[in-house]
C-alpha positions in Angstrom: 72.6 104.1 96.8 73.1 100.5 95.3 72.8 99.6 91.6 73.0 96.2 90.0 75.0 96.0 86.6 74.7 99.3 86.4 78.1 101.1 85.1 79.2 104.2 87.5 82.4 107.0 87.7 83.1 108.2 90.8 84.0 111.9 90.4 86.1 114.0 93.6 88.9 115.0 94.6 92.3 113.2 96.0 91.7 110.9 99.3 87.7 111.3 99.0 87.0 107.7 99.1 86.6 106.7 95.4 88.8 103.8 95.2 87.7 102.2 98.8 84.1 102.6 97.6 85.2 100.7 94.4 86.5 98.0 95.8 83.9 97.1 98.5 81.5 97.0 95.7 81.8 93.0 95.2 80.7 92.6 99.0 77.4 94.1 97.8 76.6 92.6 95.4 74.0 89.6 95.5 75.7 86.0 95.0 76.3 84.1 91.9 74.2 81.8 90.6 75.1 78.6 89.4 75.2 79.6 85.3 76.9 82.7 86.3 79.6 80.6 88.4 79.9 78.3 85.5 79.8 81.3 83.0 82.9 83.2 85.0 85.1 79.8 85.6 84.9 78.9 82.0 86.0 82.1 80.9 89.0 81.9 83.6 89.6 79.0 82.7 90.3 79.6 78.8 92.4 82.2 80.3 94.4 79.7 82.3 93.6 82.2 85.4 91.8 79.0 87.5 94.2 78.2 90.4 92.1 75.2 92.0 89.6 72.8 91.1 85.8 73.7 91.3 83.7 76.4 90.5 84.3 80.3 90.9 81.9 81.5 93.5 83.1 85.1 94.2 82.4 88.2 91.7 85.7 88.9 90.0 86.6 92.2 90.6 89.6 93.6 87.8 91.4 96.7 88.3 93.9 97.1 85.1 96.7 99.6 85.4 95.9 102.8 83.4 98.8 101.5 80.6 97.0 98.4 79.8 96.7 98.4 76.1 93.5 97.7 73.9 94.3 94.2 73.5 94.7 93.5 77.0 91.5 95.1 77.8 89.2 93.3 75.2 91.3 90.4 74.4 93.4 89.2 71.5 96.8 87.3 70.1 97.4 85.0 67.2 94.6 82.8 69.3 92.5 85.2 71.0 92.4 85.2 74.8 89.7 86.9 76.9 90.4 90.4 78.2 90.2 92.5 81.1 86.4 93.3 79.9 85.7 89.5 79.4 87.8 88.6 83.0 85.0 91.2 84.6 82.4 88.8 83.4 79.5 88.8 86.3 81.5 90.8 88.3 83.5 94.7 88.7 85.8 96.3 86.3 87.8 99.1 88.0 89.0 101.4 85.7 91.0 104.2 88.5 92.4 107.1 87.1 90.2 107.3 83.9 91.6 110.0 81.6 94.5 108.9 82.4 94.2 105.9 80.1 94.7 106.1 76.5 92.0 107.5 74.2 91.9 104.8 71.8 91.9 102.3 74.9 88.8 103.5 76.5 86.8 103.8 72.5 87.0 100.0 72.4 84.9 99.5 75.1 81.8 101.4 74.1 80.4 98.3 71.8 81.0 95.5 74.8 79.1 98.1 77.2 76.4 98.7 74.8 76.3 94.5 73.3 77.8 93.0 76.6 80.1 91.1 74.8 82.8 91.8 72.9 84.0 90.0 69.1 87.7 89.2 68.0 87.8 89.0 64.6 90.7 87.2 63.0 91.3 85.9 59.1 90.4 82.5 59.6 88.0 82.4 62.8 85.9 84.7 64.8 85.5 84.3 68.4 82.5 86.1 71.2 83.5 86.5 75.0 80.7 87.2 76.7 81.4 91.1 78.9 78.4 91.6 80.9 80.3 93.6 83.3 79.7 96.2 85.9 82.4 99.2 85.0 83.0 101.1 88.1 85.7 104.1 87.1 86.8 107.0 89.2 88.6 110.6 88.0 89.4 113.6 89.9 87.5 116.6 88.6 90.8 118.4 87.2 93.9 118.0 87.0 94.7 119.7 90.2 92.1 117.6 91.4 90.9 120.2 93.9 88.0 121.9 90.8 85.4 123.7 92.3 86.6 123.5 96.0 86.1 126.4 98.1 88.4 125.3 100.2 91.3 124.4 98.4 94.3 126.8 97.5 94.8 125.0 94.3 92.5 125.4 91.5 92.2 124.8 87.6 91.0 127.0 85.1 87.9 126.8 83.0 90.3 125.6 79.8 92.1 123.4 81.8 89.7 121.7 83.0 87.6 121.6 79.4 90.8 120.1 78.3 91.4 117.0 81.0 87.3 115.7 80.6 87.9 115.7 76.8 89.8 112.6 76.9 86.8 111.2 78.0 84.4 111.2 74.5 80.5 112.1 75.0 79.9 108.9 73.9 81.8 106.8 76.3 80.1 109.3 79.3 76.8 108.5 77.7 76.8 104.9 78.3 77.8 105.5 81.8 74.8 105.8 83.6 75.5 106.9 86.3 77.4 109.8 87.9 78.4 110.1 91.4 80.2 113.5 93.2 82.4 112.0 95.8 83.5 114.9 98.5 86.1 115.0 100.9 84.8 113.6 104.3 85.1 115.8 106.8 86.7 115.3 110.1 83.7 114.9 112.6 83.1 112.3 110.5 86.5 110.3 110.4 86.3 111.0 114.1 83.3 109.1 114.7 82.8 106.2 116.8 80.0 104.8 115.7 79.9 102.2 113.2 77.9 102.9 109.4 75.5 100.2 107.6 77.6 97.0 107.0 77.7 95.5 103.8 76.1 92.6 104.7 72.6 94.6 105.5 73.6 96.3 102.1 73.4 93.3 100.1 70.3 91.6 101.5 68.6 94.8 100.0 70.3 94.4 96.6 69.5 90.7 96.7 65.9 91.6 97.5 65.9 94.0 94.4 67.7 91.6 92.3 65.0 88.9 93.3 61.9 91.1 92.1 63.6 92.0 89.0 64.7 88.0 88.2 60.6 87.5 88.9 59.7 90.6 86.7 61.7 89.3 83.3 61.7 85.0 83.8 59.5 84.6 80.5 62.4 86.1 79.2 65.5 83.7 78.5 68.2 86.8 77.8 67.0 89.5 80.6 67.2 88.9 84.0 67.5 93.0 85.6 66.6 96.3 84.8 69.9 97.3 83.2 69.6 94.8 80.5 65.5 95.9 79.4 65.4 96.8 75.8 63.5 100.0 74.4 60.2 97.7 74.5 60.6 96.5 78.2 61.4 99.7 79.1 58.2 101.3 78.0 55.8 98.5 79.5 57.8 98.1 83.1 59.1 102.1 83.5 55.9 103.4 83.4 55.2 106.8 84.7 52.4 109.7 86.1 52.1 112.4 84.6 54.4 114.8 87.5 57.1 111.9 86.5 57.2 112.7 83.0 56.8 116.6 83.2 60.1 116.1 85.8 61.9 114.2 83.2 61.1 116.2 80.2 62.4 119.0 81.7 65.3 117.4 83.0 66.2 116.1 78.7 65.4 120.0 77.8 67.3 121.3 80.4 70.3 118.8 80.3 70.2 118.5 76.8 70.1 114.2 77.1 70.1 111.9 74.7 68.2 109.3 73.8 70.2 107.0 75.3 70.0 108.9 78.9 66.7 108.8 78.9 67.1 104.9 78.5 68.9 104.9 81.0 67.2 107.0 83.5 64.2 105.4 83.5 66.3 102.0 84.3 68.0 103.6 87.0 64.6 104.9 88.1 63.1 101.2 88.2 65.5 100.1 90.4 65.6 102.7 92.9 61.7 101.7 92.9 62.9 98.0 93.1 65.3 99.2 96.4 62.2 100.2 98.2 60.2 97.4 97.3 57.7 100.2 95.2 55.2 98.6 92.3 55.6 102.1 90.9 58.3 104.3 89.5 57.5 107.9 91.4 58.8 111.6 91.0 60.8 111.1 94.0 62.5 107.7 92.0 63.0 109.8 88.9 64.5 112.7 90.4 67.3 110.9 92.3 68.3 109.0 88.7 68.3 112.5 87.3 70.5 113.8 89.8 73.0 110.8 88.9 73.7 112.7 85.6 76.1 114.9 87.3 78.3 115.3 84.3 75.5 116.4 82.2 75.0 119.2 84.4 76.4 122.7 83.4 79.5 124.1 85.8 81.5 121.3 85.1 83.3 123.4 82.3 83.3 126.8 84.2 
């Protein structure tokens, strides 16, 4: 499944496939268009990060080093400079490795997820880079890696494994919308011959998707997809049937979700809807964004 501007952690073991998915993600996505390319080449530019003349036309895709500092990821100095966050702009921010980057580093980001921008205040000046980003960030599921795998000799207890997810706040995995269990492949199919969906077929569905949804909001001058509907648009576009709601109220009781989940799986719902070209939001739509709450779910602590 593809999302658009939707922010995603990749959760499996060693060698599953998390950071190859990660970085094919920008060949997915639809094109820029022209105030996006002008958007992402100013804020390179400021940077000093433009190496030719003319405007960006690719996605950037950053992937900071889990030791990158605060600063570096949301910008500063004596005059500030973008960030990382601010870099990501229109594009992918690969975050690999996540608890293994500092507490404090990761907290910052939760206002430029949430505002999709990011302030640097300073005594004299204040200065906004823009950070609508997609945030793509993978994690093995303990610190063996290997938690919850039959197969595996090496395992990690319950406390252990409480422990490692704890550098990762509830609030930070709340703005995350979705969650995606990456397994191993299995041999058959590494051994296969014949070739999977390319990415070009991929993208003319997002583009499709992206298309309906730029149609949906154009009286509106600051949405343009579903990820970005407030509480209002969500209630007059997200829509749903009585078996729809009955699913999803069980799901919040069950799950124990907050307000903000429910936000957000009703966003993730329109686009799956949007994906197969469907007017309405179904049960079947709302139980596949409910299954992308994988962190929510109990066994993840033992």
């Amino acid at each position: 499944m593809v999302f658009v501007r939707y922010n995603i952690i990749l959760v499996g073991p060693p060698g599953a496939g998390k950071t190859m998915l990660a970085k094919r993600m920008p060949s997915i996505l639809p094109p820029m268009t022209l105030k996006e390319a002008l958007e992402t080449t100013k804020i390179h530019s400021v940077a000093g990060k433009v190496k030719d003349s003319g405007l960006m036309n690719q996605r950037p895709f950053r992937a900071p080093h889990h030791s990158a500092s605060a600063v570096s990821l949301v910008g500063g100095g004596s005059y500030p400079q973008p960030g990382e966050i601010s870099l990501a702009h229109n594009g992918v921010l690969f975050l690999d490795e996540l608890p293994e980057f500092k507490r404090e580093v990761l907290e910052v980001m939760r206002q430029p997820l949430e505002d999709r921008e990011v302030t640097i205040a300073r005594a004299k000046f204040t200065i906004t880079y823009p950070s609508s980003f997609m945030l793509v960030a993978s994690m093995n599921p303990s610190p063996s890696g290997y938690f919850n795998d039959q197969n595996s000799s090496s395992s990690s207890s319950p406390n252990e494994m409480q422990r490692y997810l704890s550098k990762i706040s509830g609030p930070l995995l709340d703005r995350i919308d979705i969650h995606i269990e990456v397994t191993p492949v299995p041999f058959e199919k590494l051994s296969e011959t014949r070739n999977g969906e390319s990415s070009v077929a991929i993208r003319k569905r997002v583009t499709a998707a992206r298309e309906i949804q730029s149609m949906r909001f154009e009286k509106f001058d600051s949405i343009h997809y579903n990820a970005q509907m407030t509480t209002k648009q969500i209630r007059e576009y997200c829509k749903l049937d009585e078996t729809s709601l009955q699913l999803l109220k069980t799901a919040m009781e069950r799950l124990n979700l907050s307000a903000r989940a429910y936000d957000r799986i009703l966003k993730v719902s329109r686009t799956i809807a949007d994906l197969e070209a469907s007017d309405q939001i179904c049960s079947t739509h709302i139980a596949e964004a409910i299954q992308y709450r994988s962190l929510d779910r109990e066994g993840w602590l033992g």
